[in-house]
C-alpha positions in Angstrom: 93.2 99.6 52.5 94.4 102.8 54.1 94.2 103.0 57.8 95.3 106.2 59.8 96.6 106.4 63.1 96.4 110.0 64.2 97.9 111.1 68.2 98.0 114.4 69.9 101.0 114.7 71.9 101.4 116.4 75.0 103.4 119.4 73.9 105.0 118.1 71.3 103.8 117.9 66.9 100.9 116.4 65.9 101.6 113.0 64.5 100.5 111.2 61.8 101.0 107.4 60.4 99.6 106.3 56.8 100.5 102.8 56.1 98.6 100.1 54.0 97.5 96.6 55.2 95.5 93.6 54.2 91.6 94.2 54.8 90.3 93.0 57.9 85.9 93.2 57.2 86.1 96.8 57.8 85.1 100.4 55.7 88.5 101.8 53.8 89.9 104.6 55.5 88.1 103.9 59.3 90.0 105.8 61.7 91.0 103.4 64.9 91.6 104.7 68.6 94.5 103.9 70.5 95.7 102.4 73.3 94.1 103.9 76.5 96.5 106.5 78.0 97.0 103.9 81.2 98.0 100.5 80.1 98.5 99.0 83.9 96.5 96.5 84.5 94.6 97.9 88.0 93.6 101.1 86.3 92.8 101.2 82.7 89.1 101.7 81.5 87.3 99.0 80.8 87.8 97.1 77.0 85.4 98.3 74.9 84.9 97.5 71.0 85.0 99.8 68.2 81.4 100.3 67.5 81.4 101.9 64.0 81.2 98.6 62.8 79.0 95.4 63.7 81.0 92.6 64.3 79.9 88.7 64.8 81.6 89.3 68.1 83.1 92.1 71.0 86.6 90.5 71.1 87.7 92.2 67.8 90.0 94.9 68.2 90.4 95.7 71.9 91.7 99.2 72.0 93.8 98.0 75.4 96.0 95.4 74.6 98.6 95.5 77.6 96.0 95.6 80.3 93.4 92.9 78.4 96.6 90.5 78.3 97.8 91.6 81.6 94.1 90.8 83.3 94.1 87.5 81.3 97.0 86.6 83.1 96.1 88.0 86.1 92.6 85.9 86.2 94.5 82.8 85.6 97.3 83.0 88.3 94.9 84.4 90.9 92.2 81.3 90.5 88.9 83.0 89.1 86.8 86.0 89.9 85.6 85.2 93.0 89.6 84.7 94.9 90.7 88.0 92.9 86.9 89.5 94.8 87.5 88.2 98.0 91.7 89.1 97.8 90.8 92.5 97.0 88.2 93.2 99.2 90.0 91.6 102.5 93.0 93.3 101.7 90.8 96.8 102.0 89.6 95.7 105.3 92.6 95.3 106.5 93.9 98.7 105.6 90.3 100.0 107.4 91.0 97.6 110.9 94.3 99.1 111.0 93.5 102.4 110.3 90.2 101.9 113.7 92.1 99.8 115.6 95.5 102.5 115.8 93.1 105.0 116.7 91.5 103.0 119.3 94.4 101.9 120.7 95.6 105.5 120.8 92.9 107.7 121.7 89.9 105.0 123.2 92.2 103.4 126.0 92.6 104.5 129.6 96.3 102.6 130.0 96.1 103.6 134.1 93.5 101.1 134.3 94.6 98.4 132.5 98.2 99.1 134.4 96.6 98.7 138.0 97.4 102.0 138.7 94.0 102.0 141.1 92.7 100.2 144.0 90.1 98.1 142.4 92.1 94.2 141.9 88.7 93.3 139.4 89.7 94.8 136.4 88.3 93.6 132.8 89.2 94.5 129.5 85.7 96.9 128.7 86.8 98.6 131.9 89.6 100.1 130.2 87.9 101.3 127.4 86.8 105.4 127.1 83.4 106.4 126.7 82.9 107.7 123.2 82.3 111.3 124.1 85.4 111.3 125.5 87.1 109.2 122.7 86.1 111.2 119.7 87.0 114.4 121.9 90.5 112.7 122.1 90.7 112.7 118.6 89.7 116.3 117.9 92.5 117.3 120.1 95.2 115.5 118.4 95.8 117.4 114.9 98.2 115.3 113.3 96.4 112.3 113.9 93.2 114.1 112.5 95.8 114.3 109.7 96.7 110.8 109.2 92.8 110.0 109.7 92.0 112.1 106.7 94.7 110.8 104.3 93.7 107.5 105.0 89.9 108.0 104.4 91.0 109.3 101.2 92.6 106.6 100.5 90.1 104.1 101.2 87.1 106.0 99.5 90.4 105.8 96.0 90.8 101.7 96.7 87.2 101.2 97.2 86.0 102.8 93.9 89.3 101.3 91.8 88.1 98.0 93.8 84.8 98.3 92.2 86.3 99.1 88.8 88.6 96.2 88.9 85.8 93.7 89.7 83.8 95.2 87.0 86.7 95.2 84.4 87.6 91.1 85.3 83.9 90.3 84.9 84.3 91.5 81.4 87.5 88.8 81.6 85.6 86.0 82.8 83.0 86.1 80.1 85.9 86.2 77.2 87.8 83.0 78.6 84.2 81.3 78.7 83.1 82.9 75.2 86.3 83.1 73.3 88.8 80.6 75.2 86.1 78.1 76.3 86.9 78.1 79.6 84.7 77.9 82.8 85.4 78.4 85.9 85.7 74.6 87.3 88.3 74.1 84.0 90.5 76.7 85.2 92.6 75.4 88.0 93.2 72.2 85.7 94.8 74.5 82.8 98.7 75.8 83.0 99.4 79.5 81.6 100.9 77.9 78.9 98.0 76.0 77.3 96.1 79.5 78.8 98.3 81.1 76.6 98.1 78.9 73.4 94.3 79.4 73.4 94.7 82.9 73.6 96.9 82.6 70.2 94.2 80.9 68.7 91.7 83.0 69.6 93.7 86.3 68.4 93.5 84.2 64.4 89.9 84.1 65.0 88.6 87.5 66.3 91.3 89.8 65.8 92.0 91.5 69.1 94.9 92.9 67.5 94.1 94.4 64.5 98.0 95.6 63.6 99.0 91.7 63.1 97.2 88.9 61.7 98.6 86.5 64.2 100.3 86.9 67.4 103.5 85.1 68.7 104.3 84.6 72.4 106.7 87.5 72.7 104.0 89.4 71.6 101.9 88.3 74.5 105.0 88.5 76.8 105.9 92.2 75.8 102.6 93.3 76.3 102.3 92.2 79.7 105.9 92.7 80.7 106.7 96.4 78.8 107.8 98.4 81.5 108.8 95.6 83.9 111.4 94.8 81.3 112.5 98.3 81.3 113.1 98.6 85.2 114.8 95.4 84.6 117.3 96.9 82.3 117.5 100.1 84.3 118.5 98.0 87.3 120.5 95.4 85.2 122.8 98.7 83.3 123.3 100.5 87.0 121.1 103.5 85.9 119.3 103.3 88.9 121.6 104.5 91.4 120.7 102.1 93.9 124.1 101.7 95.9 124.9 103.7 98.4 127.9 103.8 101.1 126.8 103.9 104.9 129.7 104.8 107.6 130.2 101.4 109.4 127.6 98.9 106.9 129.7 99.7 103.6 127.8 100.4 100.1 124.6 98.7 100.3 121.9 98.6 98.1 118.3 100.1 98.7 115.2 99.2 96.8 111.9 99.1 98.6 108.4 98.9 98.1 107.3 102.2 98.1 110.5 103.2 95.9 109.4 100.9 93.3 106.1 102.2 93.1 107.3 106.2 92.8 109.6 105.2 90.0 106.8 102.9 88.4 104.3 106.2 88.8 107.1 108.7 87.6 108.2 106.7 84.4 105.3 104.9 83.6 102.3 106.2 84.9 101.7 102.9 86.8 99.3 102.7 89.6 98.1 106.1 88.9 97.7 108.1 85.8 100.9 110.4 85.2 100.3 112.7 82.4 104.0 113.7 82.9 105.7 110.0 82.5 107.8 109.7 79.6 105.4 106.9 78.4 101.9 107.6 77.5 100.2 104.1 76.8 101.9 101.8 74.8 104.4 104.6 73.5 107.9 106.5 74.4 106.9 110.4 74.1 108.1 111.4 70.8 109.9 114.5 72.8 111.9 111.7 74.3 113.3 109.9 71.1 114.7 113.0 69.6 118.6 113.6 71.0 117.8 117.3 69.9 115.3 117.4 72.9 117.6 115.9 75.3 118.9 118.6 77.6 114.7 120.0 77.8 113.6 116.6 79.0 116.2 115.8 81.1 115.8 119.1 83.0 111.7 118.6 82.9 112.5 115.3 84.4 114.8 116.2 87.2 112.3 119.0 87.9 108.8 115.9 88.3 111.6 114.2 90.5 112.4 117.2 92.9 108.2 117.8 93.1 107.9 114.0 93.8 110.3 114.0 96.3 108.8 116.9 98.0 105.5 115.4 97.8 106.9 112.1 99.7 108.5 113.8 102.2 105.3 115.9 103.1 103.1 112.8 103.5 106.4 110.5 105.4 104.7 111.2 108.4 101.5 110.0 107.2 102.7 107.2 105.9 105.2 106.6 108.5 102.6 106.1 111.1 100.5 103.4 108.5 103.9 101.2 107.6 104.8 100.6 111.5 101.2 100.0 112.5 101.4 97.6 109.6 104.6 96.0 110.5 103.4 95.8 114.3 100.4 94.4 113.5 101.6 91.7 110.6 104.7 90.4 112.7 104.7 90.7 116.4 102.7 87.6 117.0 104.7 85.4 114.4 108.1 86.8 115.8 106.8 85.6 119.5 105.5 82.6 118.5 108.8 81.8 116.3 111.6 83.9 117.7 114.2 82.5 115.0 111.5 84.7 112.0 114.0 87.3 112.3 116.9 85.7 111.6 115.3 83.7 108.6 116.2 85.0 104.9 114.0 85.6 101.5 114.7 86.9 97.7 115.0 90.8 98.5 113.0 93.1 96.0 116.4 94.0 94.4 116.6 90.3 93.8 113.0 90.8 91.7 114.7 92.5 89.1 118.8 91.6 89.2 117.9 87.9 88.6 114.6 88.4 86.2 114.8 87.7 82.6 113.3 89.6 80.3 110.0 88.6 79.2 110.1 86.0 82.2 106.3 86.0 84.0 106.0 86.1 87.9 105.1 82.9 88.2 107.6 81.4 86.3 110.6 83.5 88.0 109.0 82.5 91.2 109.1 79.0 90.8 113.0 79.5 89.3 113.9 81.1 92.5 111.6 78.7 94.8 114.0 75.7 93.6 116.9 77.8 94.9 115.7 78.8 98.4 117.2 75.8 100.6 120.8 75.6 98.8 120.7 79.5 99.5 120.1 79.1 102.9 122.7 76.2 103.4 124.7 78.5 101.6 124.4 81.3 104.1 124.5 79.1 106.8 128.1 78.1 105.7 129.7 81.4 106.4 130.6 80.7 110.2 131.9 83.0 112.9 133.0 80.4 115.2 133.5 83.0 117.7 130.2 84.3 117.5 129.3 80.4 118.0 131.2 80.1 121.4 129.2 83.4 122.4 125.9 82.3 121.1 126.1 78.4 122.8 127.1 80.4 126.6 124.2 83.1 126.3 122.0 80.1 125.0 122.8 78.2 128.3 122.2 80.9 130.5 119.1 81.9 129.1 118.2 77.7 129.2 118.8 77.6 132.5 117.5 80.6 133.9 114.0 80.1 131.5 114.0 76.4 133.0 113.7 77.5 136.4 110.8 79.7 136.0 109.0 77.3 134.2 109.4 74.6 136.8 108.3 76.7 140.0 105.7 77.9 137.8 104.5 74.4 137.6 105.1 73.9 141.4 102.7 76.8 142.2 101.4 78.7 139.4 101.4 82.2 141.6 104.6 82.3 140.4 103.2 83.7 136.8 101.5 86.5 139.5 104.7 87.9 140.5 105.9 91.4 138.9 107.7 91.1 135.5 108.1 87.1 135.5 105.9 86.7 132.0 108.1 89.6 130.8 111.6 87.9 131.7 110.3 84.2 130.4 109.0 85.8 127.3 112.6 87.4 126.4 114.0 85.1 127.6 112.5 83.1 125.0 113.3 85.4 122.2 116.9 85.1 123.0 116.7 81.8 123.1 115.7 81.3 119.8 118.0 83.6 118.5 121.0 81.9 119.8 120.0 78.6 119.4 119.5 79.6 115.3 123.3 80.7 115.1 124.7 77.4 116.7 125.3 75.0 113.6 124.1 71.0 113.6 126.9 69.0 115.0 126.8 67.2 111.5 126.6 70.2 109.3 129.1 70.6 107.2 130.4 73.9 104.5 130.2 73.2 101.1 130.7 76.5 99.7 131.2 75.6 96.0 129.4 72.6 95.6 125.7 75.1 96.7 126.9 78.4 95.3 127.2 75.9 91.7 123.5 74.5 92.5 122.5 77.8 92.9 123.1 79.1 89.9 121.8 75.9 88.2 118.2 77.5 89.4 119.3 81.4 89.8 121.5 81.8 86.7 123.4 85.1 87.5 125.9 84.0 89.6 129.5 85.4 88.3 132.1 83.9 87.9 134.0 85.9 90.5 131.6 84.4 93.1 132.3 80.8 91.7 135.6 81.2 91.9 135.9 82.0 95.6 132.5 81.4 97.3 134.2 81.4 100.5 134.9 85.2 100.1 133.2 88.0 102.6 132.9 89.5 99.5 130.7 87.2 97.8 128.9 86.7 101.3 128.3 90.4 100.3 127.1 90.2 97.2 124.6 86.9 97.7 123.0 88.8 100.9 122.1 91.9 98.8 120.2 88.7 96.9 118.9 86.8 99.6 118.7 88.9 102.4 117.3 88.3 106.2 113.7 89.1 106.8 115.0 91.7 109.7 116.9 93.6 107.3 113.6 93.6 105.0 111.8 94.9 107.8 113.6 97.6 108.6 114.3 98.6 105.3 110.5 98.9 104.5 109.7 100.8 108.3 113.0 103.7 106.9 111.8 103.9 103.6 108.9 106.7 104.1 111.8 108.7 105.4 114.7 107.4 102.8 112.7 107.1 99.8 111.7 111.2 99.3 115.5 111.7 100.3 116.8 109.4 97.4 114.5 110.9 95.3 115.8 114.6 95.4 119.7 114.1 96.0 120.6 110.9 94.0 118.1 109.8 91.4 117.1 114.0 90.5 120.9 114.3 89.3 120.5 111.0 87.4 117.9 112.3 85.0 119.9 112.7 82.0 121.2 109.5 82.0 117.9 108.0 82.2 116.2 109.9 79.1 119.6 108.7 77.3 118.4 105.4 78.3 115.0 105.5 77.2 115.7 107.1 74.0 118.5 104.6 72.6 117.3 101.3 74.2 113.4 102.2 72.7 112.3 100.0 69.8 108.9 99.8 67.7 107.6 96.8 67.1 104.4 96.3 64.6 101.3 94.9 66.8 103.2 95.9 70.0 104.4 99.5 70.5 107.5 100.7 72.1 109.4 98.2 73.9 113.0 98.0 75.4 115.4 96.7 72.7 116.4 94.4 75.3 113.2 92.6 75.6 113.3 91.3 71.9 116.6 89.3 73.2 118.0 89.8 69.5 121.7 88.8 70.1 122.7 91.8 67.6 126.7 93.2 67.9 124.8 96.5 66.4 122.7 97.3 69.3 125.7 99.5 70.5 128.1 102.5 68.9 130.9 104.0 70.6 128.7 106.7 71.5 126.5 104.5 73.6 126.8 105.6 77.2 127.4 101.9 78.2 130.3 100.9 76.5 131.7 99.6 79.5 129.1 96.8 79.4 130.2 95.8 75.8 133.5 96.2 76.0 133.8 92.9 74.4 131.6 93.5 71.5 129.5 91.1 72.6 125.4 91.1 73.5 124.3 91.7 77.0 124.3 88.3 79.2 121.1 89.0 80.1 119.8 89.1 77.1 121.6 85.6 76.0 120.2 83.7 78.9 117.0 85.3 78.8 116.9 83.9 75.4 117.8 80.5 76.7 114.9 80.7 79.1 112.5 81.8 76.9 113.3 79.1 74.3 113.6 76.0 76.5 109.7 77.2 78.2 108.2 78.2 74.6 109.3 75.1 72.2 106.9 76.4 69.5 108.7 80.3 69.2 111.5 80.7 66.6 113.9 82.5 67.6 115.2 85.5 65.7 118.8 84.3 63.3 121.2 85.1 65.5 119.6 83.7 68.6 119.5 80.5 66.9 123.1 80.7 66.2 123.2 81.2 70.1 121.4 78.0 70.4 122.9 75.9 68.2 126.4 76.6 70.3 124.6 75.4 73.2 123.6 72.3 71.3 127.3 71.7 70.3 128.5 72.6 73.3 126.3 70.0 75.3 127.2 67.3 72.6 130.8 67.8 73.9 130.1 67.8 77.4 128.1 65.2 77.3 129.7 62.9 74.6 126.6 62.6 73.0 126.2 63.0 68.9 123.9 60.5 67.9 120.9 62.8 67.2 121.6 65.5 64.1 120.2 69.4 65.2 118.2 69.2 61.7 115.7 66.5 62.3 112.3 67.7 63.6 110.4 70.0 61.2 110.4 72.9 64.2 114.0 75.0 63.4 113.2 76.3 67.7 113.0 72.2 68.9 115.5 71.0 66.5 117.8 73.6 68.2 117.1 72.2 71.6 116.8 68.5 70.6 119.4 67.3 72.3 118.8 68.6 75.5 116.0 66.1 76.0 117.6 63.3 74.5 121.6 63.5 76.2 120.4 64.9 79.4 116.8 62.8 80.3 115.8 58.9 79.3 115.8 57.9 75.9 111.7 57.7 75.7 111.5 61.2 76.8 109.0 63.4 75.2 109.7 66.2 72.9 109.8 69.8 74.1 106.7 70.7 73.4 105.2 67.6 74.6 106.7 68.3 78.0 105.2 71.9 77.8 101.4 71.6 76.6 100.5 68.3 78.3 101.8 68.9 82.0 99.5 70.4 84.6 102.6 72.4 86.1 104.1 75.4 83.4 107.9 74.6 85.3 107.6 70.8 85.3 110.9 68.8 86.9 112.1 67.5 83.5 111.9 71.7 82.0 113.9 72.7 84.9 116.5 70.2 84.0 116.6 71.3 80.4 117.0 75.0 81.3 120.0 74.4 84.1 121.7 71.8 81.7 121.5 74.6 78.8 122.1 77.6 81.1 125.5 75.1 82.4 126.3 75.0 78.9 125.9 78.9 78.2 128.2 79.7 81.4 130.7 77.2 80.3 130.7 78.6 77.0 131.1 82.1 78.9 134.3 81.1 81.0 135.9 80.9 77.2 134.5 84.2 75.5 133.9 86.3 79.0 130.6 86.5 78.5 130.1 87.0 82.1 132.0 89.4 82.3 128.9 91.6 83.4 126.6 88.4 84.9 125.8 90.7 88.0 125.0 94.3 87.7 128.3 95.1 90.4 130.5 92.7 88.7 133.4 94.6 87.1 135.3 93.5 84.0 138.5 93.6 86.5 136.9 91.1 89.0 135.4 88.5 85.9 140.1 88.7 84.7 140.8 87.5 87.8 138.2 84.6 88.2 139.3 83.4 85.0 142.5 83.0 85.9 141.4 80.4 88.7 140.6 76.6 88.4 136.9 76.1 88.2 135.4 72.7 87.8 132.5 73.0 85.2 129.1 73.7 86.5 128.0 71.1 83.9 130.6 68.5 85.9 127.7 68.5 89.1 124.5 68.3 87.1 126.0 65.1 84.9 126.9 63.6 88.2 
């Protein structure tokens, strides 16, 4: 049977696909639509079926692939219908109680009342309050916030109606995992993704919701899902995102919010809103962008959508200015007086998201990766100590002890005391500084082990270099790990500047870096069959081809080797799905892991050739050298646990990813482990003495 695909580019040819394939029950020659033009999974239409031909049911051939996968897995990690309804809908009327309660707070409120600037000692709260004539009259007056209370109705008339289409679009998702899956609702917490995810398999053999393959693996699944997350992890991972910068006094430090990630999601990918401009239009890269011929046009149409979007940004920062501190107010005043240490506390940055993400790794998965590595990061932290700052921190926590005990104790003696002027103020900073000092004091029993964490870090974390192993007591690796696992302060701020430094980075640094991003795009963009355009990256084929010495990251290969990245994203991917093969020279990868873990081990009694799967055989002796003799297989361990990231997986993937970084320190494979590693820094940490990572886990 014939099939033909027909698309109407913008601006560019009209292009047209004839290629034969098996019949699949329907009339030769049918013409088949395409993916919708927005694949995210918030704002694609609905999945409807081809109706040109009756079918025993609706699952076959869903024209939407990447956002029907992407609100399967959605449904499943947010527990059911009614939590995503209730998430969705709270989360709106929150944005609405900000938006009324700012402009009560601001226009509704007579202050001099509340203040006892008047004679009358009785005062109560409704006292304060403005009648509403002279409330809305307030408002009228007040232009830009007439301003701000326009741009937010439209915004919550937009999230109401895409609230409504989401809700509608993951009923349609509950009745496929009860009709094709066999899954109700009560069944659903008791499932992992990964049997989730082997139903879904099956049920692609039985209704065809891909029409392109017969069967689907789970790469395909994870490449659907993951298409343009695994391009923003490249794009961060290959430095073509210029997301350094140097700040007189602070250094170079790196930037990435929020509201950044979602401009460069929008102007790339037409995420979140539909971009008829993004170099992707569904599931495919422009054809304008794969042709080197059209490189200086779309580079300069690029930088030009950059420059407009930057504009754009900067018009609305006040806007949107106003919303993210009202936000920040609101969402952390209370928790920073009721815990004054919050500040000083640390989590993954957003920069983190994507520097320590493997490709075709799920959020859930990469959360519980990084989960296992939040306590040895903070004991890691915590060991860089300014014993100065100590000496200062334990006088300014006695003063503020004794001065706060005081006023607590003649408050008990006679509670007028909490009447006089400014007391509550004084005991409540007080307070605050309190806390802060009292987190910067160490435990008299606490003790810097700089290597021995930084090692069990990267057991969970996996791109730690080798520089940073080498000498974890550096400032400079303090550096580098706090761009990773930064304080919640700095996070704070960082979102409150970024209305006003996001349009700025958008027009002077990432305008100019528009050529180098269409480069990108066009020799990193790969078509696979039942899939679409994906980065090369994301197929974590360990090829030596991938790049010429025309590339315009040679620097990264220098070596001729593959991409770290890609090797231990490989790794991952293999250990967590024991039923994918691998492609050849990823099980070449493997099997030097195997060997290597024989060796390190001293284990040889189990032959790589002796289960029937050629993905478990090349993993069989992790389970046997490295866990009890009666362990289970690989997939055992997978399909039968509750939990997709079960204790005895984790061990399996830091005992191989231990074996991949020793077999690194020999071929400088990590050489480029962090984006801001140079190939200088990785000579001279080889030249050090570095205990094995394996050396801790065996112990």
């Amino acid at each position: 049977m014939r099939v033909s695909y027909v698309r109407e580019t913008d601006g560019g040819p009209r292009c047209s696909v004839m290629f034969n394939a098996e019949p699949l029950g329907f009339e030769e020659g049918r013409r088949f639509v395409s993916d919708s033009e927005d694949s995210d999974g918030e704002n694609a239409p609905i999945h409807n079926v081809t109706q040109s031909h009756q079918r025993k049911n609706r699952w076959h051939h869903v024209q939407d692939l990447d956002s029907f996968f992407t609100r399967v897995y959605q449904y499943h990690q947010q527990h059911g219908l009614m939590c995503m309804a209730l998430s969705s809908s709270f989360e709106l009327i929150r944005f609405i109680f900000i938006v009324w309660f700012s402009t009560e707070l601001r226009h509704c409120v007579d202050y001099s009342i509340l203040f006892r600037d008047h004679d009358n000692e009785h005062v109560t709260l409704f006292d304060g309050l403005k009648n509403r004539t002279e409330c809305h009259a307030s408002i009228r007056n007040d232009a830009t916030w007439v301003f701000f209370l326009l741009f937010a109705f439209i915004y919550g008339a937009t999230q109401s109606c895409k609230l409504a289409l989401r809700l509608f679009n993951f009923l349609d998702i509950k009745n496929f995992y009860q009709e094709a899956l066999g899954i109700t609702a009560e069944k659903l917490e008791h499932l992992s993704w990964l049997q989730i995810q082997e139903k879904l398999l099956d049920a692609q053999k039985l209704n065809q919701m891909c029409i392109h393959k017969e069967e689907l693996t789970e790469l395909d699944v994870h490449n659907r899902i993951l298409r343009y997350k695994n391009y923003m992890i490249a794009m961060i991972d290959r430095q073509i995102l210029p997301l350094q910068c140097r700040v007189p006094i602070f250094g170079e430090l790196t930037f990435f919010t929020e509201s950044l990630r979602i401009n460069l999601e929008w102007l790339l990918f037409g995420k979140h809103l539909n971009n008829p401009w993004a170099p992707f239009s569904s599931f495919q890269l422009k054809p304008q962008y794969k042709r080197r011929a059209c490189r200086d046009e779309r580079a300069q149409d690029l930088s030009k959508r950059i420059l407009i979007l930057g504009v754009i940004n900067l018009l609305a920062m006040p806007v949107v200015f106003i919303f993210q501190f009202m936000w920040t107010f609101f969402n952390y005043l209370a928790v920073v007086k009721r815990e004054p240490g919050f500040l000083g506390m640390r989590k993954w940055s957003l920069y983190s998201t994507f520097a320590l993400r493997h490709y075709n790794e799920l959020n859930h998965q990469f959360k519980e990766r990084l989960s296992r590595a939040i306590k040895p990061s903070n004991r890691f932290m915590e060991s860089f100590v300014s014993y100065s700052l100590v000496e200062v921190a334990k006088l300014i926590s006695f003063l503020c002890s004794a001065v706060l005990g005081v006023f607590i104790l003649l408050g008990i003696v006679d509670d007028d005391f909490f009447r006089v002027e400014h007391a509550l103020s004084i005991m409540t900073l007080l307070g605050i500084l309190l806390g802060v000092t009292l987190s910067l004091i160490p435990d008299d029993f606490f003790v810097p082990l700089h290597f021995e964490l930084l090692s069990l870090i990267r057991d969970h974390v996996h791109y730690i270099s080798n520089d940073m192993i080498a000498d974890p007591k550096s400032p400079a690796t303090q550096k580098k790990f706090s761009t990773l696992f930064q304080m919640k302060l700095a996070y704070i701020i960082e979102e409150l500047i970024s209305p006003i430094v996001s349009p700025l980075f958008l027009i002077f640094k990432l305008r100019h870096r528009a050529p180098e991003i269409v480069d990108f795009l066009r020799q990193n963009t790969v078509e696979v069959q039942g899939v679409g355009d994906i980065c090369k990256f994301a197929l974590m084929e360990n090829r030596r081809s991938f790049v010429d010495s025309q590339e315009l990251y040679a620097d990264h290969h220098s070596t001729g080797l593959s991409c770290p990245k890609t090797d231990m994203s490989l790794v991952n991917f293999s250990v967590r799905h024991p039923k994918w093969k691998p492609p050849k020279e990823g099980q070449e990868l493997l099997e030097k892991i195997n060997d290597k873990l024989a060796r390190m081990t001293n284990v040889n009694d189990r032959s790589l050739f002796t289960r029937t799967d050629p993905l478990v055989a090349s993993l069989s002796p992790l389970d046997s050298s490295l866990l009890a003799p009666q362990v289970p297989y690989l997939g055992t361990i997978s399909e039968n646990s509750t939990q997709s990231y079960t204790n005895k997986t984790q061990q399996i993937l830091a005992q191989s990813m231990a074996a991949y970084h020793d077999l690194g320190s020999s071929s400088h494979r990590m050489a480029t482990s962090l984006p801001a590693t140079s190939n200088a820094a990785f000579e001279d940490s080889q030249s050090s003495s570095v205990p094995p990572p394996m050396a801790k886990s065996s112990a």
